[in-house]
SEKEVO-71527 format. One line per field, with one value per residue (C-alpha): residue in one letter; x, y, z. Coordinates in nm, 4 decimals. Each point is the difference from the previous one (the first is absolute). Layout:
! residues N
sepa: [a; ...]
X: [X; ...]
Y: [Y; ...]
Z: [Z; ...]
***
This chain:
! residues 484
sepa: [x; x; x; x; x; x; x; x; x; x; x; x; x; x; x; x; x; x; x; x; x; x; x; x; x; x; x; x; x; x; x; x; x; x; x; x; x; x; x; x; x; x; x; x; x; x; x; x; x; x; x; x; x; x; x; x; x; x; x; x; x; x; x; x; x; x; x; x; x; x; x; x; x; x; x; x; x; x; x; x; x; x; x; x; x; x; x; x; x; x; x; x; x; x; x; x; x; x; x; x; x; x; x; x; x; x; x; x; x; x; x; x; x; x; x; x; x; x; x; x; x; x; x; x; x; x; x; x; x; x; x; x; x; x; x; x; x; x; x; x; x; x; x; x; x; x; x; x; x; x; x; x; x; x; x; x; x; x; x; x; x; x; x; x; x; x; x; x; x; x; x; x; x; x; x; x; x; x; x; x; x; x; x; x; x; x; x; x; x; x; x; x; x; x; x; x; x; x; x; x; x; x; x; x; x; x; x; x; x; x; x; x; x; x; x; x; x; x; x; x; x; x; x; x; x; x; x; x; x; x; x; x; x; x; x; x; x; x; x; x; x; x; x; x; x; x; x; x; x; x; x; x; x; x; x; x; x; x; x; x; x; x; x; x; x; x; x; x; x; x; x; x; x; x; x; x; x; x; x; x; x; x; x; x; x; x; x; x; x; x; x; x; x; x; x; x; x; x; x; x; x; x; x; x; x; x; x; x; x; x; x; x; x; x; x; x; x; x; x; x; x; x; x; x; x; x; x; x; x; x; x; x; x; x; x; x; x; x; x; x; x; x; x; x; x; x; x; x; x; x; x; x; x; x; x; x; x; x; x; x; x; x; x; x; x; x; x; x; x; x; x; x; x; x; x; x; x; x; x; x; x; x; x; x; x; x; x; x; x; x; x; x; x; x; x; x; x; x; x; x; x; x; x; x; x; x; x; x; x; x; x; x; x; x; x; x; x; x; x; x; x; x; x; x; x; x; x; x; x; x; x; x; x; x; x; x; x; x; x; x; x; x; x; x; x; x; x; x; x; x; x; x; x; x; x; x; x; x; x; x; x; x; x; x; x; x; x; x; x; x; x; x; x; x; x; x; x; x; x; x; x; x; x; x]
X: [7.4874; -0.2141; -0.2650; 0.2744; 0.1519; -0.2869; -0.0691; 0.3654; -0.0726; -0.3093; 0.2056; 0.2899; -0.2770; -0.2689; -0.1833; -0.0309; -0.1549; -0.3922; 0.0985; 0.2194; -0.2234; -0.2457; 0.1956; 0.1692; -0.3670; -0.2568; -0.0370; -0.2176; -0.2968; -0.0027; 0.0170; -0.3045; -0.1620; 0.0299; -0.0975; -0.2589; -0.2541; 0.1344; -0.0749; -0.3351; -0.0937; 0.1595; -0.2335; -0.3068; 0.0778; 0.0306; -0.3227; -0.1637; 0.1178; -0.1420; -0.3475; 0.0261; 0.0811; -0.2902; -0.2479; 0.1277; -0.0101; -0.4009; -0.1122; 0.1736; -0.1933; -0.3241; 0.0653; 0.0844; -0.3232; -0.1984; 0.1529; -0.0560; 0.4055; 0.0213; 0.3780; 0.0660; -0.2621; 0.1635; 0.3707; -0.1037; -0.1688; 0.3035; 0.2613; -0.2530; -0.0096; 0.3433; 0.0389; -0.3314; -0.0246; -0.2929; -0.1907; -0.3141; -0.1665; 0.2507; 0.0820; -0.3691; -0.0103; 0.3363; -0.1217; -0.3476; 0.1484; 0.2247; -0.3400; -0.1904; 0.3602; -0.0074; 0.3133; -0.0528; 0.3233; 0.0618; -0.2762; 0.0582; 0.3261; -0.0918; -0.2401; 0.2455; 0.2189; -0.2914; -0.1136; 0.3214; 0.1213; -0.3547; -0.1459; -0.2614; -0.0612; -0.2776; -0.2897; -0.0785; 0.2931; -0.1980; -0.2613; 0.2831; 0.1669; -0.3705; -0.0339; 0.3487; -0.1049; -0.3058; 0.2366; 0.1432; -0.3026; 0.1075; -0.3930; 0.0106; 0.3118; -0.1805; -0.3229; 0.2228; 0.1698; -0.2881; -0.1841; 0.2803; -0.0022; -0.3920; 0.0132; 0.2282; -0.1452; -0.4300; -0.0532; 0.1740; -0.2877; 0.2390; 0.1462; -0.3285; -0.0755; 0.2912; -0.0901; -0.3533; 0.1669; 0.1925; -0.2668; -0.1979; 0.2928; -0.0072; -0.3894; -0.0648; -0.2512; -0.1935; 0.2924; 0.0494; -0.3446; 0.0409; 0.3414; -0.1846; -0.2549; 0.3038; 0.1575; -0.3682; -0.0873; 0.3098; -0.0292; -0.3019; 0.0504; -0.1767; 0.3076; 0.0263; -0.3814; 0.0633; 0.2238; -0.1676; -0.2780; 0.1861; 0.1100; -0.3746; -0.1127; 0.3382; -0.2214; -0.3093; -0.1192; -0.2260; -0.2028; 0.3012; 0.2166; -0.2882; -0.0598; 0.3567; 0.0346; -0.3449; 0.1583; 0.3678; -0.2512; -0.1282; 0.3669; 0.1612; -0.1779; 0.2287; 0.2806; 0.1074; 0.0644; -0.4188; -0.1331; 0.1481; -0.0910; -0.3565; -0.1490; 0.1601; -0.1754; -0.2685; -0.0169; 0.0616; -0.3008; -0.2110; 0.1542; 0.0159; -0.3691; 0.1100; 0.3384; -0.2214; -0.2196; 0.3575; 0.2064; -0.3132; -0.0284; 0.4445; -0.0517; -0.2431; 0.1840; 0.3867; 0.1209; -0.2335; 0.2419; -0.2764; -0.1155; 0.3442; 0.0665; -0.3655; 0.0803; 0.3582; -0.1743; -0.2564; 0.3510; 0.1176; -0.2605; 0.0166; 0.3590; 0.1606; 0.2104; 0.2421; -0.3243; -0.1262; 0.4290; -0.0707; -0.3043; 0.1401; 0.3199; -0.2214; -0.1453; 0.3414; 0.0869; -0.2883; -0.0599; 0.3503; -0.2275; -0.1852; 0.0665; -0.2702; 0.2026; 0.2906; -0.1527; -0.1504; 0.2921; 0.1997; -0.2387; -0.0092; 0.4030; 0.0115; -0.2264; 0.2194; 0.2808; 0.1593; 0.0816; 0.2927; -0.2366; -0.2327; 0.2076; 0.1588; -0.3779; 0.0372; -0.2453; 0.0775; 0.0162; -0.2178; -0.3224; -0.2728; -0.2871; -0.3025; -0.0926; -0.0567; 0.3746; -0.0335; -0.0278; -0.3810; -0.2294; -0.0607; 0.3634; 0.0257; -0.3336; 0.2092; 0.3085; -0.2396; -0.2004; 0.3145; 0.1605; -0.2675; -0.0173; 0.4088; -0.0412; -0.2811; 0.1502; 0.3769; 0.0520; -0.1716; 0.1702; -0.3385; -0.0286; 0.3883; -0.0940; -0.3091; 0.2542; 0.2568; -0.2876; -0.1298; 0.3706; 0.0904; -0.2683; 0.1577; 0.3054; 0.1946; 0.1715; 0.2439; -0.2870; -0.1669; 0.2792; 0.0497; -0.3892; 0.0692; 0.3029; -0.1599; -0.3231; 0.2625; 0.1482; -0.3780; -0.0616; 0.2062; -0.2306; -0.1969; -0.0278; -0.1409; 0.3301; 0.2055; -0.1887; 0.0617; 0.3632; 0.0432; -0.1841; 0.2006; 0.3174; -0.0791; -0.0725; 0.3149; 0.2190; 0.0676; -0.1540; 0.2153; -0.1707; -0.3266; 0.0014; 0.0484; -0.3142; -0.2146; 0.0640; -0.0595; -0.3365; -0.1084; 0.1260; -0.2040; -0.3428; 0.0169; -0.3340; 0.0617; 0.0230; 0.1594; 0.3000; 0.0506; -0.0340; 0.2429; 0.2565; -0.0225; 0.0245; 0.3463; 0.1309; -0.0478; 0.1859; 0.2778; -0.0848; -0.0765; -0.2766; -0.1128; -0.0394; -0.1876; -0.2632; 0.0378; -0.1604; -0.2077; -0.1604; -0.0294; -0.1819; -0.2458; -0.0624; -0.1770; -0.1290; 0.0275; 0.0843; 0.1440; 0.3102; 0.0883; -0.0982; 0.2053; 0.3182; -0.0123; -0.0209; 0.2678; 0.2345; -0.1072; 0.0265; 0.3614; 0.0831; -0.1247; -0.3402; -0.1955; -0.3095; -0.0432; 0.0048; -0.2373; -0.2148; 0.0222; -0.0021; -0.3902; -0.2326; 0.2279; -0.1796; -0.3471; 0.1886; 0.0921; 0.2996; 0.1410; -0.1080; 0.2781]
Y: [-7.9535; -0.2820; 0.0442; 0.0391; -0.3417; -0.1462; 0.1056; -0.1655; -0.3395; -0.0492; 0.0440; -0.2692; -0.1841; -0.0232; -0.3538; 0.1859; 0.2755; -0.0235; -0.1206; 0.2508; 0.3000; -0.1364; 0.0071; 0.3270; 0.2077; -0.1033; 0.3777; 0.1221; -0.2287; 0.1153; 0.3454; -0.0545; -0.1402; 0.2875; 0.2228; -0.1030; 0.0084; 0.3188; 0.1611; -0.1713; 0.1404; 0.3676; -0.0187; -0.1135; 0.3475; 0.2037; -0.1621; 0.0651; 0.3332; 0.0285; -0.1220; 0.2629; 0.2442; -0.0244; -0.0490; 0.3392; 0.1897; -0.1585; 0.1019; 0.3383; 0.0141; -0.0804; 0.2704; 0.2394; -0.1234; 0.0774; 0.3604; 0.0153; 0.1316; -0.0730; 0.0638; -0.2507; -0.3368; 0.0728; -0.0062; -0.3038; -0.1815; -0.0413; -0.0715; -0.2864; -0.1668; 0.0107; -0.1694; -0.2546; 0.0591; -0.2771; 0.2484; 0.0579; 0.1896; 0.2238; 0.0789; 0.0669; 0.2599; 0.1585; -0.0053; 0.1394; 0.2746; 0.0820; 0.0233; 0.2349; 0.2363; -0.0156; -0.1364; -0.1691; -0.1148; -0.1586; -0.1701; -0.1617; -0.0902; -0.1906; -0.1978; -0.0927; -0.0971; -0.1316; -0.2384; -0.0974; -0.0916; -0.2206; -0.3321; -0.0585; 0.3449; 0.1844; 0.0961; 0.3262; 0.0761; 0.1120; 0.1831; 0.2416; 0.0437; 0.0859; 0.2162; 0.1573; 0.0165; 0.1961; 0.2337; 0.0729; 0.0304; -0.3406; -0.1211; -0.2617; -0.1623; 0.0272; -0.1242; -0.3370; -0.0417; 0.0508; -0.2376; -0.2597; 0.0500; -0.0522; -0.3284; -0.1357; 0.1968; 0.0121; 0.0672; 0.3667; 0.1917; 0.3289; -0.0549; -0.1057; 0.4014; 0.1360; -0.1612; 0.1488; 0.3375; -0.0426; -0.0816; 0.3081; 0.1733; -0.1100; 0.0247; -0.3675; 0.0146; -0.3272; -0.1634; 0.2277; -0.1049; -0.3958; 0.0463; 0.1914; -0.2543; -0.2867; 0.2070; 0.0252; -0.3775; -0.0176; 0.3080; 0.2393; 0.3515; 0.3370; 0.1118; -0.2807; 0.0283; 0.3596; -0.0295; -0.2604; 0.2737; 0.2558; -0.2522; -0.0749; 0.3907; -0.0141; -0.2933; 0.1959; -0.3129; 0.2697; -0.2791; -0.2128; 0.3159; 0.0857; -0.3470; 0.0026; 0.3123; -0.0815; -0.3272; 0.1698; 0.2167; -0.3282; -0.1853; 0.3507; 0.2388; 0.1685; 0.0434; 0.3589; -0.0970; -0.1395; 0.2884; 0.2439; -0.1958; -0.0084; 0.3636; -0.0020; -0.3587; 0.1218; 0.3298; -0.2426; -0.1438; 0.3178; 0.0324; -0.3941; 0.0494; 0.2301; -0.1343; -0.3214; 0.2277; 0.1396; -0.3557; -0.1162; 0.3220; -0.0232; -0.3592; 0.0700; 0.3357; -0.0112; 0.2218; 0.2835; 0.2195; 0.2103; -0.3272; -0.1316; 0.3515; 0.0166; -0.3473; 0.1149; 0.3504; -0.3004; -0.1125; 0.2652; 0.0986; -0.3279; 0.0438; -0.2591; 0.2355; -0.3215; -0.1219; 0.3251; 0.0045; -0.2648; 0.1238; 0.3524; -0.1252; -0.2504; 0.3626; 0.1563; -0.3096; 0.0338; 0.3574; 0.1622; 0.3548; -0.0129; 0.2697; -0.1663; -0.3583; 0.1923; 0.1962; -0.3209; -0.1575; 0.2574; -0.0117; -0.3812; 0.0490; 0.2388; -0.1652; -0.2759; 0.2490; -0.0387; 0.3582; -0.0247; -0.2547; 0.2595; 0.2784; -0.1868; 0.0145; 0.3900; -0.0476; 0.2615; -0.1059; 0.2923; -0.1388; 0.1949; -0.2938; 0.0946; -0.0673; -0.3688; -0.0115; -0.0561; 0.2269; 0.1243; -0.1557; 0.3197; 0.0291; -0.3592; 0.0659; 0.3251; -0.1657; -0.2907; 0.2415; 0.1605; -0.3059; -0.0893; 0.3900; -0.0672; -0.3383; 0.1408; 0.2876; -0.0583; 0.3284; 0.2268; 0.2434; 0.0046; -0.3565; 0.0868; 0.2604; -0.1096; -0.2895; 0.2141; 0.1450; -0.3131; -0.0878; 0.3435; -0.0104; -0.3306; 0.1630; -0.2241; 0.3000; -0.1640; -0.1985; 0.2957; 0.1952; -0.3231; 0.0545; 0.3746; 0.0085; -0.2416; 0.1946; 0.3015; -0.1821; -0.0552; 0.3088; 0.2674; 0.2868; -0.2125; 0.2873; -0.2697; -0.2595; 0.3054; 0.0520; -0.3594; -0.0314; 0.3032; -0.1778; -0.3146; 0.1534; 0.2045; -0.2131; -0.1936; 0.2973; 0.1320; 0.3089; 0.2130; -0.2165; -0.0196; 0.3887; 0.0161; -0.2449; 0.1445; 0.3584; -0.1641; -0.1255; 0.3565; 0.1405; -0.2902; 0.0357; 0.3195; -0.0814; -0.2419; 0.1557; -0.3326; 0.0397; 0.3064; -0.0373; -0.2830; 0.2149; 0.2409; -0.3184; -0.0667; 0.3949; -0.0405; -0.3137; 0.2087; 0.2705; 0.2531; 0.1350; 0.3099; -0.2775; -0.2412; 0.2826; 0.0988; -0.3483; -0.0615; 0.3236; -0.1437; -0.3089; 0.1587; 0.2624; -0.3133; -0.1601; 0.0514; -0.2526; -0.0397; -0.1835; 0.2698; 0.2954; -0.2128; 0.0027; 0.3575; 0.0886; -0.1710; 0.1101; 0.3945; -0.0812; -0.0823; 0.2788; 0.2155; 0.1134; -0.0418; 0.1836; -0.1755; -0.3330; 0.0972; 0.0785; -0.3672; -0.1347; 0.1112; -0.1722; -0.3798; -0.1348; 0.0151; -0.1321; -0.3457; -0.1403; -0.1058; -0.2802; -0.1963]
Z: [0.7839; 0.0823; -0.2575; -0.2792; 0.1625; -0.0369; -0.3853; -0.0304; 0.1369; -0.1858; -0.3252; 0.1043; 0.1364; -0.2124; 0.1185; 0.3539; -0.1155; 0.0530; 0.3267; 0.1107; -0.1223; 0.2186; 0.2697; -0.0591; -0.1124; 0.2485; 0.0553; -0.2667; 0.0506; 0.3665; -0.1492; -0.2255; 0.2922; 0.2273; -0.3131; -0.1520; 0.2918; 0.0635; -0.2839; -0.0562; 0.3241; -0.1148; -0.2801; 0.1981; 0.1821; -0.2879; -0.1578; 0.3594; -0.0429; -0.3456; 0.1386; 0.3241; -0.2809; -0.2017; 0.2899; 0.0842; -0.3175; -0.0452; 0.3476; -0.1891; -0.2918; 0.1740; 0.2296; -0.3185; -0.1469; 0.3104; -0.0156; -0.3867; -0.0235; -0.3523; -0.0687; 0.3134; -0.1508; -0.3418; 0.1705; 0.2669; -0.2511; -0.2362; 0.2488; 0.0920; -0.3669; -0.0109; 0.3175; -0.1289; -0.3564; 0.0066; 0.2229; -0.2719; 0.2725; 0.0501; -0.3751; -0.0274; 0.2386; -0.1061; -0.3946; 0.1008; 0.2384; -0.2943; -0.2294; 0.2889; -0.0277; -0.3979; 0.0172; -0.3347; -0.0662; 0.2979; 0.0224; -0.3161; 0.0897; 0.3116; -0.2177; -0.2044; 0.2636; 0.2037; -0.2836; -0.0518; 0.3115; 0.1393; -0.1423; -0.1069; -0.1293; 0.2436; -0.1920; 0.2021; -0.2525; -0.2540; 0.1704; 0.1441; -0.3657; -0.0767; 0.2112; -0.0750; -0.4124; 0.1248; 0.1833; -0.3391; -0.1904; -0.2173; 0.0539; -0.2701; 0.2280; 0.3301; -0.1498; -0.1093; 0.3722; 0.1906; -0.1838; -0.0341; 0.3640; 0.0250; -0.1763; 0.2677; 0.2895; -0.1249; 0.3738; 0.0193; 0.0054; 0.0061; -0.3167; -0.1392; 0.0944; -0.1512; -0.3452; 0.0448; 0.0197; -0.2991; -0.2228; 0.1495; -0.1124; -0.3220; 0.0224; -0.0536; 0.2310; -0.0634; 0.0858; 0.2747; 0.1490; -0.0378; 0.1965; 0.2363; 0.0402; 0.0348; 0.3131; 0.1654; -0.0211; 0.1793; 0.2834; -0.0159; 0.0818; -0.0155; -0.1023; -0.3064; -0.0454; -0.0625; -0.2589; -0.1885; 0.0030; -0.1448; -0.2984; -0.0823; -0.0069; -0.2891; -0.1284; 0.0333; 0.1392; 0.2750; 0.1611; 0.0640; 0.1384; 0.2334; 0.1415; 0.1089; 0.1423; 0.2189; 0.0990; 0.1074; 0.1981; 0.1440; 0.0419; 0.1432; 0.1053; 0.1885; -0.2914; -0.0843; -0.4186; 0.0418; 0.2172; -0.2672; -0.2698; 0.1131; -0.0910; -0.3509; -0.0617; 0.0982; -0.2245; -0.2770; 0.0787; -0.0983; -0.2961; -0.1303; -0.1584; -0.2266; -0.0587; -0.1101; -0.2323; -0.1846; -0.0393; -0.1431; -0.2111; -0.1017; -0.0648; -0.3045; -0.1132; 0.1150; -0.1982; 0.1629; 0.1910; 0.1882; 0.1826; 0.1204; 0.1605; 0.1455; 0.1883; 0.1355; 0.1077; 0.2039; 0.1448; 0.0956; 0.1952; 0.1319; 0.1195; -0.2411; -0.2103; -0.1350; -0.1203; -0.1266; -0.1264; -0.2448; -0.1650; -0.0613; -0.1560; -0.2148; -0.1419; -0.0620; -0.1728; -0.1892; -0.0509; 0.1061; -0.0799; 0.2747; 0.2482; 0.2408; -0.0031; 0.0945; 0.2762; 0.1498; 0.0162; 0.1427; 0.2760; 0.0243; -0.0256; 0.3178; 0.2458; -0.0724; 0.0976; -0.3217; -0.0430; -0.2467; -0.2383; 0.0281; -0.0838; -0.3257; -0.0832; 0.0521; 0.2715; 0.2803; 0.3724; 0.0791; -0.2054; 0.0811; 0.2113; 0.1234; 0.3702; -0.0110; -0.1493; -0.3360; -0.3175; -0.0395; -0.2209; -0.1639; -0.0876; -0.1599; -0.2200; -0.0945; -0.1458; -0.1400; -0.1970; -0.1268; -0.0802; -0.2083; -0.2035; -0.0469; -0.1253; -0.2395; -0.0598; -0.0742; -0.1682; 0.2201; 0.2711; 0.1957; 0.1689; 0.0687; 0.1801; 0.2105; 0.0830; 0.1603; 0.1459; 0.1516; 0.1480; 0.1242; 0.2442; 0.1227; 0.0388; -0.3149; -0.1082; -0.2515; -0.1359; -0.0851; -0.1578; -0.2212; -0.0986; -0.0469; -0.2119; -0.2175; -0.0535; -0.0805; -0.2637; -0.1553; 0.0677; 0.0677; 0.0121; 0.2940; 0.3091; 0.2460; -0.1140; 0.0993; 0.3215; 0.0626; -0.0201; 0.1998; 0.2777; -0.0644; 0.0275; 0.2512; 0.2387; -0.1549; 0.1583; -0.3260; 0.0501; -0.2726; -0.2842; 0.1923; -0.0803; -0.3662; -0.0598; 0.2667; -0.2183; -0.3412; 0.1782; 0.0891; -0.3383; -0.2046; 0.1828; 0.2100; 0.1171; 0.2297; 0.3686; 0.1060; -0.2095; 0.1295; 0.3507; -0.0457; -0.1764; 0.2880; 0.2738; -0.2228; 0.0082; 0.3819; 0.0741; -0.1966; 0.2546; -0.3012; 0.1854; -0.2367; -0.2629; 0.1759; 0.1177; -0.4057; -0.1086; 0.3250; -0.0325; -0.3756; 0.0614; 0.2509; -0.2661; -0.1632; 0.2723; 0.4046; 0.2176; 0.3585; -0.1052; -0.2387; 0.2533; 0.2857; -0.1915; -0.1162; 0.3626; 0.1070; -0.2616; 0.1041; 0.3275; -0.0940; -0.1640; 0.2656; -0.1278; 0.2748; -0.1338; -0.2956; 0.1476; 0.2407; -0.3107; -0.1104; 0.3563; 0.0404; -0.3354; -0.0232; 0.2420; -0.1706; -0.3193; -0.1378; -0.0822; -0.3646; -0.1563; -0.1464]
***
């Protein structure tokens, strides 16, 4: 009742008031001064707490990073920038770890969040959203970043690298070699001499590419990317002079097909199929006819390892190469020749057919049934076309059709023994051995041979007639085989 005394007095009293309220409340400035160090010093222990916090969950992440426990920096690392959301170093790590785990998204949200939350804006910003447009193939917006990011930063030698990639990418490669040349007058390596190498053979700037592969050789010798590079350079070098001969020779006649394929057969040889690549697709370009071009750059294509690029050229994996790994010489000069009859001779089944010839015996079976069923439109009554397409398609797996050609080929020149012997080879695989013997026996009525005599052997020996494949087993040895 005191206090509500008190609130009565004042009223009846009012001059006494400021005086008695003094003398009544002197308890809530004692109160504020017994609280308010108190709580300063609860929140010095809470912010000491903080600190002790973060200390911890750093020595954390560094340990994570030392383990490389991915899921753990990526977890540590945000709980830290929410405790420290100035921490630039630790939203760098988090939005690059999220990068390395193509976490997109993410990663794009903590830049957001990352450039919101810090002033001044850090530049290594706009490397990272680079580098996060490359990740989604937008190469025009990673080209912009990472140079924004160069213009403030003209010392980051690493981004400087990753622009030099792009335009290799997009086969600028002057431009490739001058930022090449930026990040070496900045740090020399084999490594970075290499590459600047590679973009000058592009160039086919040859005396520039060899003096910096011989001085990589000099800076590292020891460096597994020189060593290897070493015997391919040095191939090259054989086959420069006559490189020289045909850029001279394209430069006065471009438009001469025969030349650009002669210089990416050089390259090949050489062991640069990109740069044997570009000349054969240069041909296709210009002469899409040309079953050479496409047979080059099939090749090129697969010692690149590009097997589907090679395939959606119809180029088989199984390309028949010679024993220094490429297709023969013999076999090129084949399809060149015949390009050159088909060209010439437009509305002629022959060159058609000495073309599916030419890329049977390199095993490019559906190029040669193309080649076949062509010549049969020109020329329906053509027994070699036939004998063509049944090759084609038998070696296609379609043995059924194979068949029906390989017997209009016997019926259309019945003097060829290879027909027949084929025909019988195809009544064997169906394991219609009285047939096979039939046409074998037909074919070596024309002419003998060893292959024919083998296979009419075997298909006695499978029906159980002993005798008479002992009659063929004795004279195939003295003969010779087929030639087709």
């Amino acid at each position: 009742m005191l206090f509500k005394d008190s609130i009565v007095g004042i009223s009846i009293k009012p001059k006494r008031f400021a005086a008695r309220r003094c003398l009544v409340n002197p308890w809530p400035l004692a109160l504020a001064k017994f609280l308010v160090p108190g709580l300063l010093g609860i929140t010095g222990v809470l912010l000491q707490a903080a600190d002790e916090s973060l200390a911890v969950l750093r020595e954390q992440l560094e340990a994570a990073q030392d383990a490389k426990d991915n899921p753990a920096i990526v977890e540590l690392s945000r709980r830290i920038v929410e405790a420290d959301p100035k921490d630039s170093k630790t939203w760098e790590t988090l939005a690059r770890k999220q990068l390395e785990l193509d976490d997109l998204g993410r990663c794009g949200t903590t830049l957001d969040a990352w450039q919101t939350l810090v002033r001044p804006r850090p530049k290594v910003i706009d490397d990272i959203r680079g580098d996060l447009a490359n990740a989604r193939k937008d190469y025009k917006s990673a080209e912009q970043f990472w140079r924004s990011y160069m213009a403030a930063s003209p010392e980051a030698i690493d981004t400087l690298e990753k622009l030099a990639k792009l335009s290799e990418a997009a086969e600028r490669f002057r431009e490739a070699a001058d930022l090449r040349t930026r990040v070496l007058a900045r740090n020399e390596t084999g490594a970075r001499l290499l590459a600047r190498a590679n973009d000058y053979l592009e160039l086919r700037a040859w005396d520039k590419a060899f003096a910096d592969v011989e001085k990589a050789n000099t800076v590292e010798p020891s460096d597994a990317a020189v060593k290897d590079s070493l015997p391919r350079f040095e191939l090259l070098k054989k086959f420069v002079p006559r490189i020289r001969s045909l850029d001279v020779q394209i430069a006065k006649t471009p438009d001469a097909s025969p030349l650009w394929l002669d210089r990416a057969r050089l390259l090949t040889l050489s062991e640069h199929p990109s740069l044997a690549l570009k000349d054969c697709e240069h041909v296709m370009k210009l002469a899409p006819g040309r079953m050479r071009a496409r047979i080059q750059s099939g090749e090129a294509l697969l010692d690149l390892g590009r097997v589907d690029d090679a395939a959606k050229l119809d180029v088989s994996y199984d390309l028949q190469r010679g024993n220094h790994k490429h297709v023969s010489d013999e076999a090129l000069h084949a399809l060149g020749v015949s390009d050159e009859m088909v060209l010439k001779n437009p509305d002629q089944a022959e060159p058609l057919v000495l073309r599916a010839k030419a890329l049977r015996l390199i095993r490019q079976y559906t190029l040669a049934l193309a080649d076949a069923r062509i010549a049969l439109k020109l020329d329906p009554g053509s027994a070699a076309a036939h004998f063509e397409a049944a090759n084609a398609l038998d070696s296609l797996g379609r043995t059924h059709e194979a068949l029906a050609h390989a017997e209009k080929a016997t019926s259309l020149n019945p003097q060829d023994p290879v027909a027949w012997y084929y025909r019988g080879l195809l009544e064997a695989k169906r394991a219609n051995f009285d047939s096979a013997i039939h046409y074998l026996s037909r074919s070596l009525g024309i002419r003998e041979s060893s292959e024919a005599l083998f296979e009419r052997e075997r298909c006695a020996r499978r029906l159980g007639r002993t005798a008479e494949a002992d009659v063929d087993a004795q004279p195939r040895k003295q003969l010779s085989v087929p030639q087709e």
